[in-house]
BALUMBA-254029 format. One record per residue (C-alpha): x, y, z; residue number from 1. Coordinates in nm, 3 decimals, m for minus. Layout:
<nodes>
+---------+---------+---------+-----+
!       x !       y !       z !   n !
+---------+---------+---------+-----+
!       X !       Y !       Z ! NUM !
...
+---------+---------+---------+-----+
</nodes>
This chain:
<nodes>
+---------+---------+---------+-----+
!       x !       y !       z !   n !
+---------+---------+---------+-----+
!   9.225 !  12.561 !  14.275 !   1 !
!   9.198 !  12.245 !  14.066 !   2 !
!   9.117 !  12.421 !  13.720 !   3 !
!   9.423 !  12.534 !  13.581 !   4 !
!   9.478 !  12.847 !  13.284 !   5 !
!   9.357 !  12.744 !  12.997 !   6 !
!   9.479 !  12.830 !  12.615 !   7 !
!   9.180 !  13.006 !  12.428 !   8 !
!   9.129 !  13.274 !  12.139 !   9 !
!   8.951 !  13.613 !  12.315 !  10 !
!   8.671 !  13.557 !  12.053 !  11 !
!   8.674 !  13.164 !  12.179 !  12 !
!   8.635 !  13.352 !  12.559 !  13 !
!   8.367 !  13.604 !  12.428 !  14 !
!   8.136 !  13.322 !  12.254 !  15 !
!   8.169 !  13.079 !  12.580 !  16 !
!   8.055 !  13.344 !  12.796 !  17 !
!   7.806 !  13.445 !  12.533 !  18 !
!   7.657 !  13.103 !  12.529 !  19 !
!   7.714 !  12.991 !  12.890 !  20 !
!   8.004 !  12.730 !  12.737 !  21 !
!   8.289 !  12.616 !  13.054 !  22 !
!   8.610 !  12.600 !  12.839 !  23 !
!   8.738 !  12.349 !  13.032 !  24 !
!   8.503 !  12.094 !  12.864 !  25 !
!   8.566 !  12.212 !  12.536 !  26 !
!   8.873 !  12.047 !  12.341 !  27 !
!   9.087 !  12.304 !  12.113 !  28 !
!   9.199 !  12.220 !  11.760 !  29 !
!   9.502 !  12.488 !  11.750 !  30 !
!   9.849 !  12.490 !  11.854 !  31 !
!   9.898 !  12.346 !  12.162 !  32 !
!   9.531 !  12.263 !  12.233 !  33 !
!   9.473 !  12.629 !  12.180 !  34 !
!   9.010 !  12.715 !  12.189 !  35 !
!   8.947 !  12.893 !  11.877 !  36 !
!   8.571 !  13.035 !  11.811 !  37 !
!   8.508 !  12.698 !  11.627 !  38 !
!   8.573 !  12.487 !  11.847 !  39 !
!   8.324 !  12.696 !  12.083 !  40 !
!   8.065 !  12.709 !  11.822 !  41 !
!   8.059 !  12.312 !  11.746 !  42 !
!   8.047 !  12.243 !  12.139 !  43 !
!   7.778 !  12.048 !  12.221 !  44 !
!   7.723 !  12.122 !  12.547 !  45 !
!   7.398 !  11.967 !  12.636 !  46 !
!   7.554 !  11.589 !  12.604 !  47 !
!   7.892 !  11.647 !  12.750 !  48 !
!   8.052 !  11.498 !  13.048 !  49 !
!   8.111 !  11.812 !  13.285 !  50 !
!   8.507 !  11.716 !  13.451 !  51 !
!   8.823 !  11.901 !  13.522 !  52 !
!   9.122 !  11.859 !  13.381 !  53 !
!   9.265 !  11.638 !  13.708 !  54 !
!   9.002 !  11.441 !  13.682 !  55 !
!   9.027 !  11.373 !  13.331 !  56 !
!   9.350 !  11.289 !  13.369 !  57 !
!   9.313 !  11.095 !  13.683 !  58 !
!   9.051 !  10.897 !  13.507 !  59 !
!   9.237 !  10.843 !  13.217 !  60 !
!   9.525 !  10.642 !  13.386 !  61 !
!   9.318 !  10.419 !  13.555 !  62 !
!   9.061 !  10.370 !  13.250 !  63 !
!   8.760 !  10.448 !  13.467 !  64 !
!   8.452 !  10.550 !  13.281 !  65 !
!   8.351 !  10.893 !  13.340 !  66 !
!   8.026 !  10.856 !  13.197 !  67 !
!   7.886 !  10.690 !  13.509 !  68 !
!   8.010 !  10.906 !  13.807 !  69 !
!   7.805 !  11.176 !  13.964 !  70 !
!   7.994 !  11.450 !  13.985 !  71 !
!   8.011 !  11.679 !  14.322 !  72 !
!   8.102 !  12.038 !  14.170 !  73 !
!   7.904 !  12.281 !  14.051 !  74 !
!   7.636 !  12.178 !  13.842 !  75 !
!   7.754 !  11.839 !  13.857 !  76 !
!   8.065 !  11.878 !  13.766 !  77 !
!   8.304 !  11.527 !  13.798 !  78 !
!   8.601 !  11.676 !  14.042 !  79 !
!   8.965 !  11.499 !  14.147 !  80 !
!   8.789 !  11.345 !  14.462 !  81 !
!   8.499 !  11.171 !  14.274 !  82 !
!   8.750 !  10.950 !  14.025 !  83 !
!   9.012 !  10.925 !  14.352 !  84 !
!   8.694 !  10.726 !  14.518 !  85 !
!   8.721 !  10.446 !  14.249 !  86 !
!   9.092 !  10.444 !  14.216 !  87 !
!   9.173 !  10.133 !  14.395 !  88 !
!   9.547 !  10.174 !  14.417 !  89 !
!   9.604 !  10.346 !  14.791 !  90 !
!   9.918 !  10.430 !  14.673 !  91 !
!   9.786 !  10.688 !  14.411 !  92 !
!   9.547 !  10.838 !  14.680 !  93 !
!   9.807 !  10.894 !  14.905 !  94 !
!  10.008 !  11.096 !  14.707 !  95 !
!   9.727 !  11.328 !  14.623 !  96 !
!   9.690 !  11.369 !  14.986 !  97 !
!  10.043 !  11.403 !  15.072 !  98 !
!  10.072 !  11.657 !  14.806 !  99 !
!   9.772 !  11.861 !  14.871 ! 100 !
!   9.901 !  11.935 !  15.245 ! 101 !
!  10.245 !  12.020 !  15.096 ! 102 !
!  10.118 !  12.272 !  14.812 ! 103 !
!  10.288 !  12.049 !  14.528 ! 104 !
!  10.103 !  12.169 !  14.219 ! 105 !
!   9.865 !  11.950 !  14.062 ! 106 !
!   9.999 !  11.878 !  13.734 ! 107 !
!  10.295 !  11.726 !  13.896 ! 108 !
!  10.104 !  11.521 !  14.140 ! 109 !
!   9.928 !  11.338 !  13.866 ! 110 !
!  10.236 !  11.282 !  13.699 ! 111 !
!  10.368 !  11.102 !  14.021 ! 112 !
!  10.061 !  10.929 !  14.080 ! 113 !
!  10.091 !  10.771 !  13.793 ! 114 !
!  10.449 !  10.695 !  13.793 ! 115 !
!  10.456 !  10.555 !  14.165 ! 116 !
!  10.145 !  10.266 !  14.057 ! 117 !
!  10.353 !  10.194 !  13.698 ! 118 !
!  10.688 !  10.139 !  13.887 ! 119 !
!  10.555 !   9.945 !  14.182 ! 120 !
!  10.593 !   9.579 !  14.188 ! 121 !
!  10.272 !   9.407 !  14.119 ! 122 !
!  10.152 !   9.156 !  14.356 ! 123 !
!  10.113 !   8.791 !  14.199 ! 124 !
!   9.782 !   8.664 !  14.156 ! 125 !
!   9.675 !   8.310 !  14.125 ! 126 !
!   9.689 !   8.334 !  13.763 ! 127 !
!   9.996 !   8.507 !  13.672 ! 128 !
!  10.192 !   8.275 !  13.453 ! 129 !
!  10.523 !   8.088 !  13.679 ! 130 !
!  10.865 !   8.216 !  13.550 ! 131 !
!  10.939 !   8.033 !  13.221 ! 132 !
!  10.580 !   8.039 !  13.079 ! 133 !
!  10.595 !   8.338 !  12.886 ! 134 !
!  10.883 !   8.544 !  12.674 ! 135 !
!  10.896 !   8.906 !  12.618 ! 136 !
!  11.064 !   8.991 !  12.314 ! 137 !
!  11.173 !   9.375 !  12.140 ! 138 !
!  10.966 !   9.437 !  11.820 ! 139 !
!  11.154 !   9.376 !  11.529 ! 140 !
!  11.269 !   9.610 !  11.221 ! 141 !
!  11.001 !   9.429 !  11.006 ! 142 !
!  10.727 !   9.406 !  11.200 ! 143 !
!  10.741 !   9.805 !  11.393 ! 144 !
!  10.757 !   9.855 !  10.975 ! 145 !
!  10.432 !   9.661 !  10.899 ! 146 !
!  10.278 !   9.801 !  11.225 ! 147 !
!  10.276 !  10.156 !  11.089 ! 148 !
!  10.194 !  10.132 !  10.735 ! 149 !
!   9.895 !   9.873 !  10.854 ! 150 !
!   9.815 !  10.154 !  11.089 ! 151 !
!   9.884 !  10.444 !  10.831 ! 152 !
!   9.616 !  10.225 !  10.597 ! 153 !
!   9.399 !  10.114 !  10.842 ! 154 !
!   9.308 !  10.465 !  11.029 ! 155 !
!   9.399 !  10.735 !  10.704 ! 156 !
!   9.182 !  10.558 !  10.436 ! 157 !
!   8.832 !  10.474 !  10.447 ! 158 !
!   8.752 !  10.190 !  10.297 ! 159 !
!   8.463 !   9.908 !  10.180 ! 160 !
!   8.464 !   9.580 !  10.080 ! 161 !
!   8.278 !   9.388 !   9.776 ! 162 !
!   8.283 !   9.000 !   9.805 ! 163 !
!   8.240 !   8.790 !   9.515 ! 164 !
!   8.200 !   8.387 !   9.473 ! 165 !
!   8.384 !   8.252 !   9.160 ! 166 !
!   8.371 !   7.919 !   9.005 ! 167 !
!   8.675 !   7.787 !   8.960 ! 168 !
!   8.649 !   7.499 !   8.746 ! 169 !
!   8.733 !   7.650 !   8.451 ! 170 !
!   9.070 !   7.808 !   8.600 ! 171 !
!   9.128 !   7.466 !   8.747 ! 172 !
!   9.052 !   7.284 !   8.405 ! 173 !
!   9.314 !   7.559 !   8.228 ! 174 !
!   9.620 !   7.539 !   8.515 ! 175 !
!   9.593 !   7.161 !   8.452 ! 176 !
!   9.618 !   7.195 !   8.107 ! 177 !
!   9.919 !   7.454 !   8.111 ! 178 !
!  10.119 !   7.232 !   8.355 ! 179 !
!  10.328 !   7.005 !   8.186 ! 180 !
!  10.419 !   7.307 !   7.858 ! 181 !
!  10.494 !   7.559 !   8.143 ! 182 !
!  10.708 !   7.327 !   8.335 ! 183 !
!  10.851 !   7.222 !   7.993 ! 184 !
!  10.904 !   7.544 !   7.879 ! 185 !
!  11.050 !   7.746 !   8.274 ! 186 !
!  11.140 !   7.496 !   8.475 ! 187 !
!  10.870 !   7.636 !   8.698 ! 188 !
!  10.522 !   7.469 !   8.832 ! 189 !
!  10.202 !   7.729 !   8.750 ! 190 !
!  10.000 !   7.763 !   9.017 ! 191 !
!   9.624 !   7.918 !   9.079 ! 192 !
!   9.818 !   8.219 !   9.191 ! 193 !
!   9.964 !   8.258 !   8.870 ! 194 !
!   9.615 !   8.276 !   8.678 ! 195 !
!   9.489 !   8.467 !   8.955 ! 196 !
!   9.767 !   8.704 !   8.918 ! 197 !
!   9.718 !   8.730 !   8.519 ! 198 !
!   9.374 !   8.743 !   8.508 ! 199 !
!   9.372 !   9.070 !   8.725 ! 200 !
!   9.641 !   9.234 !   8.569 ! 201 !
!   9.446 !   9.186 !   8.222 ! 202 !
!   9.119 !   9.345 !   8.413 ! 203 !
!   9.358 !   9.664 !   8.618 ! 204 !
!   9.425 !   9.759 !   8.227 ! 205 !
!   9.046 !   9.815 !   8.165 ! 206 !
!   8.988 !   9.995 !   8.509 ! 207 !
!   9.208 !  10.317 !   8.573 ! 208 !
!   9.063 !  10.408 !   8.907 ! 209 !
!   9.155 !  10.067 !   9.071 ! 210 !
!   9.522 !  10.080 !   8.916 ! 211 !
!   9.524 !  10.472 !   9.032 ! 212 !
!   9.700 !  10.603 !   9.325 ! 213 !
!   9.654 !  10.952 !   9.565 ! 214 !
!   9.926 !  11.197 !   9.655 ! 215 !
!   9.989 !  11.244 !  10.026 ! 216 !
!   9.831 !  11.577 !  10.020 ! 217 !
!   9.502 !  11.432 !   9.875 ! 218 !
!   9.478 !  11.699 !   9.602 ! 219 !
!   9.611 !  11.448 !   9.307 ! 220 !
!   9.523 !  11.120 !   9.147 ! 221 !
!   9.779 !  10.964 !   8.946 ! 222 !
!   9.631 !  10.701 !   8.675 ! 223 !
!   9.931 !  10.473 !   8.566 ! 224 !
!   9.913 !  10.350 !   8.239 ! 225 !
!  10.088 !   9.991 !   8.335 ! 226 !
!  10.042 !   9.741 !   8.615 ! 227 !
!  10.308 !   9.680 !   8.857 ! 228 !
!  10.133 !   9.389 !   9.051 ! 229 !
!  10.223 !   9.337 !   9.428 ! 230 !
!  10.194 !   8.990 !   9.571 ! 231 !
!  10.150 !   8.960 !   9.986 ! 232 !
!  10.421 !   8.694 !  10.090 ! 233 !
!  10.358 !   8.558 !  10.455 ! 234 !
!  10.647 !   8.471 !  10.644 ! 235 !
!  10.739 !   8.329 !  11.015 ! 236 !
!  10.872 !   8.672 !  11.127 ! 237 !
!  10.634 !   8.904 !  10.928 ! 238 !
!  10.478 !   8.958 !  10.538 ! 239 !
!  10.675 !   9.100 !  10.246 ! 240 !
!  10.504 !   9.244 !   9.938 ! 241 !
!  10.729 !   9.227 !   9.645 ! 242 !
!  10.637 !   9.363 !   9.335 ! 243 !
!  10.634 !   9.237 !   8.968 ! 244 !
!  10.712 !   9.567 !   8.762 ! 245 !
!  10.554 !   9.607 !   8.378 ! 246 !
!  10.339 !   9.261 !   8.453 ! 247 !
!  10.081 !   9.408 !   8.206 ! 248 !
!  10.360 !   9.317 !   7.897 ! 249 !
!  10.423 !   8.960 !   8.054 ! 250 !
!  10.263 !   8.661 !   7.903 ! 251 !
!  10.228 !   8.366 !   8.122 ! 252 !
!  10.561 !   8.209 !   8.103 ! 253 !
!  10.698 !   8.559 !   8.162 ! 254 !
!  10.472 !   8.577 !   8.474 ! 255 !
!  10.566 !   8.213 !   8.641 ! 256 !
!  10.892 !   8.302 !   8.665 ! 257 !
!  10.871 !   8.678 !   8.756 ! 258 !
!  10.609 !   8.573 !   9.057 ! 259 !
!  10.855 !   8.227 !   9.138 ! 260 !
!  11.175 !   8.434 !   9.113 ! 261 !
!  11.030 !   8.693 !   9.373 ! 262 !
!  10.882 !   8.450 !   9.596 ! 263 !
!  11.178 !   8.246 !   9.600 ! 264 !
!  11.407 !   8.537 !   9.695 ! 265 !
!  11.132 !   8.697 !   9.955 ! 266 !
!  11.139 !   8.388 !  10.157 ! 267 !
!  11.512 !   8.372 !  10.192 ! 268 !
!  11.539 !   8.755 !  10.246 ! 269 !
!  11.726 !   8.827 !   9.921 ! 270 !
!  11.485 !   9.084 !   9.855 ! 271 !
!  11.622 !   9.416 !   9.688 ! 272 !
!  11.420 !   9.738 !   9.816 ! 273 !
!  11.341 !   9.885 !   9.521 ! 274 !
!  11.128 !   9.497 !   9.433 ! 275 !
!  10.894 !   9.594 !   9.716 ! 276 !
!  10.868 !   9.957 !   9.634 ! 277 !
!  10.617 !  10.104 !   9.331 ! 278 !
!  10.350 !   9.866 !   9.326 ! 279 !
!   9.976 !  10.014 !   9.160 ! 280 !
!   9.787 !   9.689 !   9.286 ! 281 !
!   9.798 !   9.413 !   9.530 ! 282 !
!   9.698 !   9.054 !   9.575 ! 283 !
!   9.683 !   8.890 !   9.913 ! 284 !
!   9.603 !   8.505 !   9.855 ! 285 !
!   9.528 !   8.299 !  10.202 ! 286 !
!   9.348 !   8.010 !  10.001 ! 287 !
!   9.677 !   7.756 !  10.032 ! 288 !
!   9.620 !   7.822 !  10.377 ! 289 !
!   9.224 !   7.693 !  10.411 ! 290 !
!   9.066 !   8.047 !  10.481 ! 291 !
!   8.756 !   8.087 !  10.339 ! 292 !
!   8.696 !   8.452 !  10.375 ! 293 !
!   8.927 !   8.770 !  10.493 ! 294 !
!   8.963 !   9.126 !  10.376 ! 295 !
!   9.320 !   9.266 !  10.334 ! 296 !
!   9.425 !   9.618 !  10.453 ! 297 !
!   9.505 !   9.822 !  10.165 ! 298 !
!   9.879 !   9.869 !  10.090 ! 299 !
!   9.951 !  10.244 !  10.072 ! 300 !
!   9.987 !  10.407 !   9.818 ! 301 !
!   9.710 !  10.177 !   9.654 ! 302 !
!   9.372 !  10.269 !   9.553 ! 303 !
!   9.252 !   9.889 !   9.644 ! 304 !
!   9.374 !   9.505 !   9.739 ! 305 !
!   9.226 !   9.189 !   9.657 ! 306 !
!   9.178 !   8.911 !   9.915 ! 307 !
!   9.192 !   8.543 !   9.773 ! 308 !
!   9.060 !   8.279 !   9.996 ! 309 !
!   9.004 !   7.880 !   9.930 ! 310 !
!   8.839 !   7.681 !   9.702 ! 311 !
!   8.555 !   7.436 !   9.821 ! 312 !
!   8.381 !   7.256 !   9.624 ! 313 !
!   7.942 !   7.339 !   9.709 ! 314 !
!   7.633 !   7.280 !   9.558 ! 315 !
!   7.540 !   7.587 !   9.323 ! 316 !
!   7.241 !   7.689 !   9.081 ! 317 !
!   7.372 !   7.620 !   8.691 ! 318 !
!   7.122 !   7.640 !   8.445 ! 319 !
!   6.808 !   7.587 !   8.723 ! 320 !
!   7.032 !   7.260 !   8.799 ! 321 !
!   7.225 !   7.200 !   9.154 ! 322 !
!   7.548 !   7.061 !   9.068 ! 323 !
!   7.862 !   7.078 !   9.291 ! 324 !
!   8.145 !   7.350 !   9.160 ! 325 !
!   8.479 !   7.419 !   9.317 ! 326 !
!   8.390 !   7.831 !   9.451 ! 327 !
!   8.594 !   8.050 !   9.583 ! 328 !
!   8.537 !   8.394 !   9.755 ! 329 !
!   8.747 !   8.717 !   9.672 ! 330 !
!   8.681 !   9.048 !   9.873 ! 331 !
!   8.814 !   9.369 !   9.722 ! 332 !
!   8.870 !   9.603 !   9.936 ! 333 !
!   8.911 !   9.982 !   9.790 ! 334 !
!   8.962 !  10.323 !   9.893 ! 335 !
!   8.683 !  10.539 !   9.912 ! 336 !
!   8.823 !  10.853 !   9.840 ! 337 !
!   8.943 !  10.755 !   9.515 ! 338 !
!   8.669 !  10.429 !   9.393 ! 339 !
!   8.314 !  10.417 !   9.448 ! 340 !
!   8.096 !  10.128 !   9.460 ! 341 !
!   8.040 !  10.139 !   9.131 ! 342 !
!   8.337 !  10.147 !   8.993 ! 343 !
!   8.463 !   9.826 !   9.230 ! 344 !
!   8.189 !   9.657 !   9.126 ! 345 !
!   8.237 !   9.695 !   8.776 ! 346 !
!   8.603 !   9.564 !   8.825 ! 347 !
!   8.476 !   9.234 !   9.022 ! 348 !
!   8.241 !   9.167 !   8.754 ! 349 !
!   8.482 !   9.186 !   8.465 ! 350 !
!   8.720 !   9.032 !   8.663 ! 351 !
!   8.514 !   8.738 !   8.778 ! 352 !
!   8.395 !   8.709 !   8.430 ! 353 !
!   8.739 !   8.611 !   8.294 ! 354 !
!   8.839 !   8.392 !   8.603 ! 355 !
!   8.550 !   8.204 !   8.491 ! 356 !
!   8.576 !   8.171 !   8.095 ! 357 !
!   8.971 !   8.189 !   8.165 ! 358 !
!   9.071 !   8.052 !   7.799 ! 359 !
!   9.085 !   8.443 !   7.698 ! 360 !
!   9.397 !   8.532 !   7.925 ! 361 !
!   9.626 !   8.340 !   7.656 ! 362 !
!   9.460 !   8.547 !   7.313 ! 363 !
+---------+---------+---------+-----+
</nodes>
């Protein structure tokens, strides 16, 4: 028999039979894939796909779509044979015959299906690439790192985005002015970064719930009462963030060489752990790079991120007047269980407001 025991609760049992439920469509939430009553209760059974285990399974290897087979069991129920008919691999359907004659259970005889069309040698096809063409490498420390937090953040957050435009010509007319004094004064050119950088920092201050952070548990918010600003660094061989602790106390000579020193040491891998760890906000800035719109991925434990693309210069509206401004686009992208629209709209305002009247960051 192709159905196999199944793991259930005797109250999941009683309310299936009550309600004319097969448990074998129903997916269990407890230990083990154990049914509880609940899982019974919420099964919709009207709009699910009626198919064994095997079948499942069989289906499942060979990413064929369930949804469009006919099934041949009882009241149309998708069996082993029906998915073994668009299995192409003769292989695979030989060793469920083989193994059906022989009594080999059918748990293991998936299991070998499977492992017999993996293992054989694939034939070449006119477009496989010639020997030479293509190199297979191990991930690396860095990036199997940045794969799982990215993942972590991507799939355990929800999330929205807010895009602004900013004129920059004020910013631009202020970095110009500040060039030669801060060069004077650090040794160290000030980029748009740099204002960027300030100018949020100055805003995080006014805005607890973008500078806040959740517990893993998701029963606490912490607010934190200072900024400890984390800038994205792109490298060949992955992205860095390190992080510029207490920048809420720094002025802007403080900050050029905080956000130069870091940089400076990220890119030759002289990066202490502890600079990359305790960060309350983050900054991802693609502009130097020409892209003119992206949304980051949120770096855990942050409430948000802001993306920074390039600056074009476009025809805008001033005073009922087209004139052509150099704009840029930022995207914040923020955590909904912790920031509502609202609230991140609030912070792009303020924080748009100062990019553009940027004379205010040095009172």
């Amino acid at each position: 028999m192709e159905d196999k025991k199944l793991r259930a609760t005797p109250a999941a049992r009683a309310l299936a039979k009550r309600l004319g439920v097969d448990l074998l469509n129903v997916l269990g939430t407890g230990a083990k894939g154990r049914i509880h009553k609940d899982d019974v209760a919420g099964f919709n059974y009207e709009k699910k796909v009626h198919v064994s285990p095997l079948a499942r399974r069989i289906a499942e290897e060979h990413n064929i779509d369930l949804a469009g087979i006919t099934g041949s069991g009882h009241h149309g129920k998708i069996m082993k044979d029906d998915v073994l008919q668009l299995v192409s691999d003769p292989k695979v359907k030989a060793l469920f015959t083989r193994d059906e004659l022989h009594g080999t259970p059918l748990v293991v005889k998936a299991a070998a299906a499977t492992k017999a069309a993996t293992s054989a040698p694939a034939a070449p096809s006119p477009s496989a690439a010639v020997p030479g063409e293509t190199e297979v490498v191990p991930m690396t420390m860095m990036r199997k790192i940045i794969s799982k937090r990215m993942t972590e953040s991507y799939f355990g957050a929800p999330t929205f985005i807010q895009t602004w435009e900013v004129d920059m010509k004020e910013m631009n007319a202020l970095r110009a002015k500040l060039l030669d004094p801060i060069k004077e004064k650090t040794g160290k050119k000030i980029t748009v970064t740099d204002l960027i950088s300030l100018a949020v920092v100055r805003t995080l201050v006014k805005h607890k719930w973008i500078n806040s952070s959740l517990s893993p548990d998701g029963n606490e918010v912490t607010f934190h009462n200072y900024v400890n600003l984390g800038v994205a660094v792109g490298m060949e061989d992955g992205l860095l963030v390190p992080v510029v602790k207490n920048a809420h106390k720094m002025s802007i000579s403080e900050l050029v060489i905080a956000m130069k020193d870091l940089t400076e040491r990220t890119i030759s891998k002289k990066l202490k752990p502890d600079e990359q760890a305790g960060s309350t906000f983050t900054i991802s800035n693609l502009g130097m790079y020409g892209v003119s719109h992206f949304t980051a991925i949120i770096n855990q434990p942050n409430a948000a991120i802001l993306s920074v693309s390039s600056t074009v210069k476009k025809p805008v509206v001033v005073n009922d007047e087209i004139v052509i401004r150099p704009m840029m686009n930022m995207s914040l992208t923020s955590d909904h269980r912790l920031i509502d629209g609202l609230g991140a709209a609030k912070f792009m305002t303020d924080l748009k407001a100062l990019m553009e009247n940027p004379f205010t960051l040095l009172i």
